[in-house]
N, C-alpha and C positions, 0 to 999 in steps of 0.2 A: 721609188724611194724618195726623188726629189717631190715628188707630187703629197705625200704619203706628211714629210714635213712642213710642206706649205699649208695644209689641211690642219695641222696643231696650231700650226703660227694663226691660223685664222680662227680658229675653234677658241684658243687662248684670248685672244683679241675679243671678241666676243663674249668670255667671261668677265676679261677684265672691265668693259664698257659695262654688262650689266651690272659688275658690285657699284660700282662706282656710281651709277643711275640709285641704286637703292639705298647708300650711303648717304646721298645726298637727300634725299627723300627722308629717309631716317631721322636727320642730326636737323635736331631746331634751329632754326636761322633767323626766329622773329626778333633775336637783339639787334641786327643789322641795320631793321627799321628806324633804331633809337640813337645812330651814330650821328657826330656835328659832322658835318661836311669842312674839311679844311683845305685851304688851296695854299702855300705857301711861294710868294713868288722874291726871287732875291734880286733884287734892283740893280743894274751896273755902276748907277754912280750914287755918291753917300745921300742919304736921307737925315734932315731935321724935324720934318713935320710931316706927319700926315699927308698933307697936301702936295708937296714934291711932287715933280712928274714922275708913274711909271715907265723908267725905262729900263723893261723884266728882259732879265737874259737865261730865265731858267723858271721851271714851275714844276710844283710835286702836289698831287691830291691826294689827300691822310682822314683816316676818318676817327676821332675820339669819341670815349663815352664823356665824356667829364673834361667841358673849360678849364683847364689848370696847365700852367707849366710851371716849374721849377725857376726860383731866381740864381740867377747867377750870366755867366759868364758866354754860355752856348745852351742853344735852346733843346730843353731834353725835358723827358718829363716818362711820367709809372709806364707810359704803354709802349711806347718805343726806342726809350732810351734816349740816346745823345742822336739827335738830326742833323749835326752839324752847321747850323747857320748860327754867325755869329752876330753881325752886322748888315745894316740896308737890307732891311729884307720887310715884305707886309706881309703879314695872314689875313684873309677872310673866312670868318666861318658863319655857317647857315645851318639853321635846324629849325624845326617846325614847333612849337609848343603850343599841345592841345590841352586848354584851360579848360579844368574839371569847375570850379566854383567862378563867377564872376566875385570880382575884389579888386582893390588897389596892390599894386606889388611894387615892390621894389628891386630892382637891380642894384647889381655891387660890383662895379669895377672896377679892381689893383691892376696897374699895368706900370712898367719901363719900357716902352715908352708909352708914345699916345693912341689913343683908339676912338672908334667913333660908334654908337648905337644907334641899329635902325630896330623900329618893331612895326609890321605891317608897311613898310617901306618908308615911314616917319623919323626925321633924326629924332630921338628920345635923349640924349648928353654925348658927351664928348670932350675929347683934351689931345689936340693936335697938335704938341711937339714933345719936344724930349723930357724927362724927370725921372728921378729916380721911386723903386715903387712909391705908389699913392691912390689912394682910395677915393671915388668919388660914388654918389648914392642917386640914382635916380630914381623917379617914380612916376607909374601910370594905370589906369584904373585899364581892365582887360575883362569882355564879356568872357563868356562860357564859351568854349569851341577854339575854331585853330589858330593861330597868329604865328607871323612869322618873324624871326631872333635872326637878325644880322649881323656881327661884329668884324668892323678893320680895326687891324693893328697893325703899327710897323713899329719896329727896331732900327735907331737909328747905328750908334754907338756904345762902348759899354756896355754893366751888366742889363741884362732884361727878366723880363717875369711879366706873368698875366693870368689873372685870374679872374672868373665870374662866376656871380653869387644870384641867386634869386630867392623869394620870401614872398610870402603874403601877408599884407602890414599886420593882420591879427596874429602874424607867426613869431615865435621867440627866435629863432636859427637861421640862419641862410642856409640855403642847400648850392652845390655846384650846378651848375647849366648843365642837363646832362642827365641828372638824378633826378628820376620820379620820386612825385611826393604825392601825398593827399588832394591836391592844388591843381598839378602840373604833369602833363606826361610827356615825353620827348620823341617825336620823330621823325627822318631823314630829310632834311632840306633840300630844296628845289635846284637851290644854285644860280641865286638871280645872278644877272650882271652885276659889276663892280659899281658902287657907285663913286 
C-alpha cells in the first residue's frame, strides 16, 4: 500500500514537471528581452546630490517596460505600484537601444531629483542635485545598431518623479525609453557597474 502511494506521488511529480516544461515553452517570453534593468539602492545617510557617497544599506533589482514614475511623495508607478522608498535612495537603470535609422536624437529628462546620462559609456547631460520636477533636453547623433542607455538617479528629499523621453529630431513626439518605435528598439541591459 505504502509503496503503491509513493508511486502516484512520483507519477504526479512527473506530470507536474512535464506541464510546467511545456508551459513554459508555450507562453512567449521575448517581451522580457525589452525590460530596463533597475537596481534601486536606499542609502543610509540623506542625499543632496548625485555625488554623495554610496553608503547602500539595502538593494532591490526591478525590471520596467517604460522610464516613468509617478510624481509625488513615494516612488510608485502603472507596474508595481507603491515600492515604498521615499527618500535617499539612487536608481540605475540599463537597457540596450538598437537604433534602426542613424539620426540625431534627442533625450528628455524630468526628474526630482538629479540624474545623470551615460550612452555608450559617455556622460551625454546631467543635474546633480536636488529640484523640483524639471526638464532638461539633450542630444546626440547615434549610428544604426546597438548603443548602450544608462541612467542615475537619486531622490534626495521630498516629492520625486522621473521620467525619460527619446525622439528622433525629424520626429514630432517623444516616446518613453522603453517603447519601440520606427527609430528604436529596446533590449535588456548588460548591467555595467555604477559609475
Amino acid at each position: 500500500m505504502l509503496k503503491a502511494k509513493r508511486r502516484e506521488w512520483v507519477f504526479l511529480a512527473i506530470v507536474v514537471v512535464a506541464w510546467l516544461f511545456v508551459l513554459n515553452k508555450s507562453v512567449d517570453m521575448s517581451f522580457v528581452d525589452q525590460d530596463i534593468k533597475m537596481v534601486i539602492s536606499q542609502n543610509k545617510s540623506g542625499l543632496r546630490t548625485l555625488d554623495d557617497p554610496r553608503d547602500i544599506v539595502s538593494t532591490k533589482e526591478l525590471y520596467k517596460k517604460r522610464l516613468e514614475f509617478f510624481d509625488g511623495s513615494i516612488l510608485r508607478d502603472s507596474e508595481y505600484g507603491k515600492l515604498g522608498y521615499r527618500s535617499n535612495f539612487f536608481i540605475d537603470f540599463d537597457v540596450d537601444l538598437e537604433i534602426l535609422k542613424s539620426a540625431e536624437y534627442l533625450f528628455r529628462i524630468s526628474s526630482d531629483d538629479g540624474f545623470r546620462l551615460f550612452i555608450d559609456g559617455s556622460m551625454l547631460c546631467e543635474f546633480v542635485t536636488d529640484r523640483p520636477v524639471e526638464s532638461d533636453v539633450c542630444s546626440i547623433y547615434l549610428t544604426k545598431g546597438t548603443h548602450v542607455f544608462r541612467l542615475n538617479y537619486f531622490q534626495g528629499a521630498g516629492n520625486l518623479g522621473l521620467r525619460a523621453e527619446l525622439k528622433a529630431a525629424d520626429q514630432d513626439e517623444y516616446a518613453l525609453v522603453g517603447e519601440d518605435s520606427d527609430y528604436v528598439e529596446y533590449r535588456r541591459g548588460g548591467g555595467e557597474e555604477v559609475e
